[in-house]
N, C-alpha and C positions, 0 to 999 in steps of 0.2 A: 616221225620225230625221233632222234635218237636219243637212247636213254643214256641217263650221266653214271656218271660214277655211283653217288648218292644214293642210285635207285635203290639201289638193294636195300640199303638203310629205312627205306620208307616207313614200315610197322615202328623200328624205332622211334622214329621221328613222331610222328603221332603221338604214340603214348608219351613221348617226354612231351609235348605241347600240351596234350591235355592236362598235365601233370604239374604244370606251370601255369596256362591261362586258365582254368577251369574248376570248378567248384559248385555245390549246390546252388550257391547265388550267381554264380557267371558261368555263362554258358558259348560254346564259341559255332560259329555256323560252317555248314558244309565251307560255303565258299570263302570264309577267314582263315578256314584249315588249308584248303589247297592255297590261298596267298602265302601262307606261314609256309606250306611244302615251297613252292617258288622259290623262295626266300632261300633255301639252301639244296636251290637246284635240283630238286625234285619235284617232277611235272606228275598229274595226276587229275583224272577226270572224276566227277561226281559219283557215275557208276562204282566207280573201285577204291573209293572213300568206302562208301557204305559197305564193302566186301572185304574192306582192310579195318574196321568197326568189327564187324560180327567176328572175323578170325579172332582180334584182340579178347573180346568179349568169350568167341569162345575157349581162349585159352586160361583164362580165368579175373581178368580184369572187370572189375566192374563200371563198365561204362553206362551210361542212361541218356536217352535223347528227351528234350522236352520242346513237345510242343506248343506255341503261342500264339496270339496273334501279331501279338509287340517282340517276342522271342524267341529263336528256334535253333536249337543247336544242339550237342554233346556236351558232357560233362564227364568227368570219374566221379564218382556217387562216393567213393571208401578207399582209405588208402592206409598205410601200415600203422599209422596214427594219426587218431583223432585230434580236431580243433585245439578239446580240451585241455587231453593229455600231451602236446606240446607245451601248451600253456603252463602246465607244473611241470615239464623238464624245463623249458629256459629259466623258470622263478627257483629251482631248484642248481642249475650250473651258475647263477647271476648269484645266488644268496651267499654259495657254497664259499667261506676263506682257502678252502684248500685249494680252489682252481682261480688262477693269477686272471686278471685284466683279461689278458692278452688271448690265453686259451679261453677264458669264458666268450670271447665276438669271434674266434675260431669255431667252437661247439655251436654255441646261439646260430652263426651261419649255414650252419650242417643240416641243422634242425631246421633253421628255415626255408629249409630245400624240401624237406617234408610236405608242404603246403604248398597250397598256388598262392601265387607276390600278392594277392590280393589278401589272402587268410595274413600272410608274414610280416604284413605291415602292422597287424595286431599285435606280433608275435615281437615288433621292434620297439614300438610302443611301449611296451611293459619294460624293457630295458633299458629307457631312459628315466623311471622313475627309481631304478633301485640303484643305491650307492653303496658297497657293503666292503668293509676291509678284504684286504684279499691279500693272500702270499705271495711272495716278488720270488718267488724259485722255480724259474721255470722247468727246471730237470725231473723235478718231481714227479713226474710221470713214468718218466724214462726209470726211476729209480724206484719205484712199484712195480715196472714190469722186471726189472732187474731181479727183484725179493722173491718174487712170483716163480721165477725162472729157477733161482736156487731151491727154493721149495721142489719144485717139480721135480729139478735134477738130482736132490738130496746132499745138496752139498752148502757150507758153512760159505759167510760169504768177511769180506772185509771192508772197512770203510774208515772217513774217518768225520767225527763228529763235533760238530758247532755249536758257539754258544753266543749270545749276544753279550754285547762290548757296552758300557755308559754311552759311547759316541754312536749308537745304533747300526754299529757295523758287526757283521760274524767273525769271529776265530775260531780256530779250531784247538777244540779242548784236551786237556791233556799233554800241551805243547806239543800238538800235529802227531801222537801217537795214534798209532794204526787199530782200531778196531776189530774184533774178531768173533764174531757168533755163528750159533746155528739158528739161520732163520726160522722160526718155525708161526707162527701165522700173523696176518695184521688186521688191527681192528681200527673200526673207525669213532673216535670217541668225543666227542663235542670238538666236532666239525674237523678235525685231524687227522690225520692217519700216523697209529704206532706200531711199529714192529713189535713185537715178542721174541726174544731170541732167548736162546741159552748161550750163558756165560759159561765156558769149561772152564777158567781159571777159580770164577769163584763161586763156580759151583751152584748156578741159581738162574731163576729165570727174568729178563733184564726186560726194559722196554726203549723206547728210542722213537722221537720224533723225526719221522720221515723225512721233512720239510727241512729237517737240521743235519738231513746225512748224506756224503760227498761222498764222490770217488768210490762208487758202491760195487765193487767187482767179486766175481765166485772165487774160491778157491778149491784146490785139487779134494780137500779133507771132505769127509763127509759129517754130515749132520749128525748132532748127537742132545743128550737133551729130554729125546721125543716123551721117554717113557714120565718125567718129570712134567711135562705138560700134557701129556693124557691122563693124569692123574689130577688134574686141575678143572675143577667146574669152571668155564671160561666166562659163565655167565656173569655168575658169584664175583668171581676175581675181578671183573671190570668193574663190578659195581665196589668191591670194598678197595680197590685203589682209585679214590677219589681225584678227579684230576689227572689220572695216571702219574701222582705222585708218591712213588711208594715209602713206606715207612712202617713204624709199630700199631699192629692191629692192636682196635681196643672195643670195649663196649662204651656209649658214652649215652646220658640221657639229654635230650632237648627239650624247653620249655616257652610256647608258644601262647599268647593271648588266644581266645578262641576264635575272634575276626581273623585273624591269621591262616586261620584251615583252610582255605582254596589257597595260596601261593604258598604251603609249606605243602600239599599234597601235588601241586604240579611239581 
């Protein structure tokens, strides 16, 4: 019988089927395997299953066969992430306001490639119980790896920044003047992401809602600033600009009933 095209792919093919049908609880048999081979014109006989197994296995996949009376087959036993630990990435991209709709069933999807469709259907399950506001920017991304890139390359970037309208629409503040900083790191601070930059005009160190900033492109200048913000406990600083609103430090005393003490210590 001549072999197809496909042949060469065979090991591939394998490991994504186990990868997809297969799990500690479902297990798939020699001969489900060569129909799935079939299926995409790859012929294969029993002997050279079990010799395209041990190769896999010993290449470092952890494959496992079990045996049954009612079940007999292969599974992958371990794969780059556990059940669980999917389980808190998707409750954690579905929670998260910074990632929109739209990228959180993009992510969620990636992730459910992680598992086999049987584990995923767990993993879908849990995303229809969570409804949680989320930010309509989808650039956002684009525009952390932009910040990222000016860091790297040391150079100041420019933008320009938004604000919201009574009619729930953005404008841009300042009447569409161009913004100018030295990026210098982003934090992420009840559930946001802000830039820190250094202002050269006024001489200080500024912050900016990611989610609020357009048109984020490098400029030729370089970064400047730096020695102002390595002079800053970055820890300290988040926690005394509350909100990342900044303003006049102060000391201030708070007074609490004593029933009070577990939700003023969270």
């Amino acid at each position: 019988m001549p072999k197809s095209e496909n042949q060469k792919q065979k090991l591939l093919y394998i490991i994504k089927i186990l990868q997809e049908y297969t799990d500690e609880d479902h297990v798939i048999s020699t001969k489900d395997l060569i129909e799935k081979l079939r299926a995409n014109d790859i012929s294969a006989e029993r002997k050279s299953i079990y010799a395209d197994i041990q190769c896999l296995q010993d290449f470092g996949f952890d494959i496992m066969q079990k045996k049954g009376k009612t079940e007999s087959g292969y599974y992958l036993a371990s794969r780059e992430f556990e059940l669980a630990e999917l389980k808190l990435l998707v409750d954690a991209v579905q929670s998260s306001r910074f990632v929109t709709e739209k990228k959180s069933r993009e992510l969620i999807h990636k992730l459910e490639k992680q598992a086999s469709t049987y584990q995923a259907r767990q993993l879908h399950r849990q995303v229809k119980v969570l409804g949680r506001v989320k930010t309509e920017n989808e650039k956002i991304y684009y525009s952390v790896d932009t910040i990222y890139t000016a860091i790297d390359a040391d150079r100041q970037i420019s933008f320009s920044y938004l604000e919201w309208t009574t009619t729930k629409t953005l404008k841009p503040r300042r009447n569409g003047k161009t913004y100018v900083v030295s990026p210098l790191a982003l934090i992420w601070d009840d559930e946001n992401y802000y830039l820190v930059g250094y202002d050269s005009e006024a001489d200080t160190l500024k912050h900016y809602r990611v989610d609020k900033m357009t048109d984020i492109a490098l400029t030729g200048e370089p970064r400047q600033g730096r020695e102002t913000f390595e002079a800053q406990d970055m820890s300290a600083y988040t926690r005394k600009v509350f909100g990342m609103f900044s303003g006049r430090e102060a000391r201030v005393q708070l007074r609490f009933e004593n029933r009070l003490a577990g939700l003023v210590l969270d």
